[in-house]
C-alpha positions, 0 to 999 in steps of 0.5 A: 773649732772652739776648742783649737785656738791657741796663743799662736792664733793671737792676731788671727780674725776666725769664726767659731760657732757653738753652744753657750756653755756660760754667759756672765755679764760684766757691767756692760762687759759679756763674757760667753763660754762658746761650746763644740765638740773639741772644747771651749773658747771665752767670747768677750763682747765689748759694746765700745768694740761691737755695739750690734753684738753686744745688743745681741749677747743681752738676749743670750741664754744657755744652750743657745747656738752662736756664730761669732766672728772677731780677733783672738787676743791674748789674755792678760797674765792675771787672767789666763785659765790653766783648766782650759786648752784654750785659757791662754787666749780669748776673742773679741768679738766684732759680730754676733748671730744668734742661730738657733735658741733654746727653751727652759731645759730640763736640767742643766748640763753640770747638774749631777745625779740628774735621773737616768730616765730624764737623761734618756728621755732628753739624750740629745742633750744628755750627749752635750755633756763633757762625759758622754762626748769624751765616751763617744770619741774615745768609742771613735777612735777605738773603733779606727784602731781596730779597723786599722789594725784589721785591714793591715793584717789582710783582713776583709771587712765584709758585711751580713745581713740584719734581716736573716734566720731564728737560729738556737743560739743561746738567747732569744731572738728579736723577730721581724714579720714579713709582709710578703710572705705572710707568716713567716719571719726574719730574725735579727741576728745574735751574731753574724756567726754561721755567716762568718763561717760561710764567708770561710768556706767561700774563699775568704781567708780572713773576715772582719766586721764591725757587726750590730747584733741582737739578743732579747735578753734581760738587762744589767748595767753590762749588758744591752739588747742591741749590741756591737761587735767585732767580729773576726773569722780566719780560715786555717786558724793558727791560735798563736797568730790570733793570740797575738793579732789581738794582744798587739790591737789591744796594746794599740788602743789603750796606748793611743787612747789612755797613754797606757802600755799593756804588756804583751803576751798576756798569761793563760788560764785554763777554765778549770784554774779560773774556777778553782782559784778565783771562782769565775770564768772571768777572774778579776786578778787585780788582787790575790785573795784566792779561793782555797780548799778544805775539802780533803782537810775537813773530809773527817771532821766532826762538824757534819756540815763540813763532813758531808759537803762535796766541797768546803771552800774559804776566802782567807781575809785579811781582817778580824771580822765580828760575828755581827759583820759575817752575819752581813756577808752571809745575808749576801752569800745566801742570795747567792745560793748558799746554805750558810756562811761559817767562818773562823777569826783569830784575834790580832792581839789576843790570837784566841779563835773565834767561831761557833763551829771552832769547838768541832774542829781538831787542832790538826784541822785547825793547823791545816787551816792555818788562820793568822791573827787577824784574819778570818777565814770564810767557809761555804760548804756545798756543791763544787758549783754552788761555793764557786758563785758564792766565794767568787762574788764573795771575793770581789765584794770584799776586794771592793769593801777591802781597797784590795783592787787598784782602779788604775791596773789593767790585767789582762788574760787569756781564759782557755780550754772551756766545758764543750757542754752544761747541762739544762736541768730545766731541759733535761738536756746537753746545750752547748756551752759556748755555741754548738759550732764550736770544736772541741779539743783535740783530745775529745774530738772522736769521744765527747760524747762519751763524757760531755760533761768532761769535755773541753772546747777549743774555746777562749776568752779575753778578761780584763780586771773581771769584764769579758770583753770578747770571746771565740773559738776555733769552729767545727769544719767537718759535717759528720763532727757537726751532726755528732754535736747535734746529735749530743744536744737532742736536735733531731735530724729534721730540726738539724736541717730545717735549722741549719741544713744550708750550713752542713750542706756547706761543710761538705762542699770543701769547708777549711779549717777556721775559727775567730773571736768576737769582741764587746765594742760597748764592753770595751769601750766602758772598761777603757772609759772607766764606766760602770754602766754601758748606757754611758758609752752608747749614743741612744740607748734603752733602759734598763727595761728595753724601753726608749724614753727619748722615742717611745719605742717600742710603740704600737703600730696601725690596725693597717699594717697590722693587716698588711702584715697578717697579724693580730695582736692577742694581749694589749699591755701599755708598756711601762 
């Protein structure tokens, strides 16, 4: 390969093949940058050495494919590229074959800011690009670690079907018609789930898969249409095996893949401390920067806004910010659902206040408060919810804008003991807050229905410097328990089983405990790779409007297989 020769190779005769990278011609001497997957390799065509290849190499033009065949050399100690794996060495090539050639590209390989849509409309190109195939690689040997990992604590690598049923699962499905049985229709599955657990109640302790799953959903830079997963289920469930099963596997991957430890066992953090302390149920605690409370200190004060709000929360920012730079971050806690953003600053060299609500506060409340010279205190008062969105987004603007965060850190942390429900105001209704097989806790086992907004699951996540990279729980095996949640969330006994009548049947044949997690493969692989956008750590993505530019798909079909299928379309829009 172009990329594996060394200084032991000098005096070897090889072969390389690959793509141009550079040509530079020399006053009769040509010098070709050859490119494969694990690197490049310095051709040196001589025309005294190899008249025929230098004939040849005049005709050479980037992208261009090229077997070459000759004798590795040393370089001359003048020479020698440190930057490359291969500066040492170079070959002197005796033949030249032009395999494959090139047209005009459509822009080079070491261009940057090329257009995303031109990137993706070119991806076969795009991918020849030194980041994306460090992505794609780091990806593959991400994914053989975990299988490793998987199969050496007994775990079954067993595959479910793609083609399966619409089931309620959070997001929309992708659906697919069937030609025949005229209308009726497949799903893609959002996640193997109700199949992992059926894999438990047919005897198989412990299941894995690396799953391709399907949720039709808008998208963000983390988040994709059709996404991979490992998925994981283990009968008899134990939550510190688990814990400590993927703790190891993490450890494992950011070692061999970053030269990197991550020290194991990872803290644990309840959902209700993540949300008080750092506004987000996938806190980023890289840096400190908590939220802090001034609800009970404000509960009397003269400042209406601050009196009357079920909750007065605040950031303490290291920093005197002017009127004019909170005025900038109130713009962007209001688009988050805020009121308003008041705020308290002390002078650093003067230590007077200022604030316009500073005249409606007490010297008590103010001494609660506490604010130090330069800093500024940032308040949002609201519901509980409302300031937790507004002050957590808050915090990692200004953790960003700060230099609070260091990008080289990797914290990761177990989220535990989740809502079992939210309510829909939309639909007027319970949902379920992780997926509605998940258990509840064992506290709220007999009576969640009593309280659901009170209720915690036995529910978990892993979070590393704010991404969520997977998420499980352990599952309910008890059929009576399931329809009690069914019940909960407004499903009607004709609905329970028209949509999930094979799996209460299967919970009353013998079901054992169980439970699992899933994992984020792309999720993973963009924090590992440092990626700010998962469409750089996927082969052949969409955009960011479920669109493929390379394909153009999604397309139209034939008014044939439109008949085959029974169907009509009703609204034609050219996609855009």
């Amino acid at each position: 390969m172009c990329g594996d020769l060394r200084s032991e190779h000098v005096g070897q005769t090889v072969t390389l093949a690959g793509w141009v990278a550079r040509r530079r011609d020399h006053g009769g001497l040509v010098f070709v940058d050859l490119r494969d997957r694990r690197g490049i390799t310095q051709l040196v065509i001589n025309p005294e050495r190899a008249p025929d290849a230098a004939e040849r190499a005049g005709e050479v033009r980037n992208e261009f494919v090229l077997q070459a065949r000759g004798e590795v050399v040393a370089r001359s100690p003048e020479t020698i590229n440190p930057r490359m794996d291969t500066g040492e060495v170079e070959l002197a090539v005796d033949s030249l074959e032009i395999v494959s050639r090139s047209t005009p590209l459509p822009f080079q390989l070491d261009e940057e800011n090329v257009d995303e849509t031109l990137r993706l409309r070119y991806r076969w190109l795009d991918l020849r690009r030194e980041k994306l195939q460090r992505n794609l690689r780091l990806r593959a040997q991400m994914v053989g670690i975990i299988r490793r990992h998987m199969e050496d604590a007994g775990f079954l690598d067993i595959q479910t079907p793609i083609l399966y049923k619409s089931t309620p699962e959070g997001a929309r499905d992708f659906v697919v018609p069937s030609r025949l049985h005229k209308g009726r229709f497949f799903a893609l599955p959002q996640s193997p789930q109700t199949l992992k657990q059926l894999t438990m109640i047919a005897g198989f302790d412990r299941y894995y898969q690396i799953a391709i799953c399907f949720r039709d959903e808008d998208l963000r830079a983390d988040r994709v249409q059709e996404l991979t997963q490992l998925d994981v289920e283990m009968s008899f469930p134990d939550q510190e095996v688990l814990f400590e099963l993927m703790e190891r596997m993490f450890a494992t991957i950011w070692r061999d893949c970053l030269g990197v430890e991550i020290p194991t066992p990872w803290p644990r953090m309840t959902y209700e401390e993540a949300d008080r302390r750092f506004g987000s149920d996938k806190p980023d605690v890289r840096f400190a920067l908590e939220i802090e409370d001034a609800t009970a200190a404000t509960r009397g004060s003269e400042f209406g806004v601050f009196a009357g709000a079920e909750a007065v929360r605040f950031l303490r920012v290291p920093r005197a910010y002017s009127r004019a730079q909170v005025a900038a971050l109130e713009a962007s806690a209001k688009e988050r659902g805020a009121k308003g953003l008041a705020f308290l600053a002390r002078d650093a060299g003067t230590g007077e206040l200022r604030s316009p609500i500073a005249k409606f506060l007490t010297e008590d409340e103010i001494d609660a408060l506490a604010p130090a010279a330069g800093e500024t205190l940032l308040f949002v008062a609201d519901s509980w919810d409302t300031t937790s969105r507004v002050l957590g987004h808050l915090r990692l603007h200004l953790g960003r804008e700060l230099g609070l965060i260091d990008d080289n850190a990797f914290t990761f942390l177990w989220v535990t003991d989740f809502p079992m429900f939210e309510w829909d105001e939309d639909g007027g209704r319970w949902s379920a807050k992780h997926h509605p097989f998940t258990r509840p806790g064992v506290e709220w086992k007999t009576r969640f229905a009593e309280e659901p907004g009170k209720a915690l699951a036995h529910a978990y996540d892993i979070i590393v410097n704010g991404n969520e990279l997977g998420g499980g729980s352990f599952r309910i095996h008890e059929p009576d328990v399931q329809a009690r949640v069914f019940d909960l969330l407004a499903l009607t006994e004709e609905q329970q089983r028209a949509q999930f009548g094979f799996l209460l049947d299967a919970l009353a044949m013998g079901a054992p405990p169980h439970g699992g997690i899933a994992l984020g493969i792309d999720r993973m692989t963009m924090v590992l790779a440092g990626e700010p956008n998962l469409r750089d750590v996927i082969a052949f993505p969409k955009n960011q409007a479920g669109l493929d530019p390379m394909s153009g798909a999604p397309s139209r079909i034939t008014q044939e297989q439109l008949d085959e299928l029974g169907l009509a379309v009703v609204v034609e829009e050219e996609p855009t």
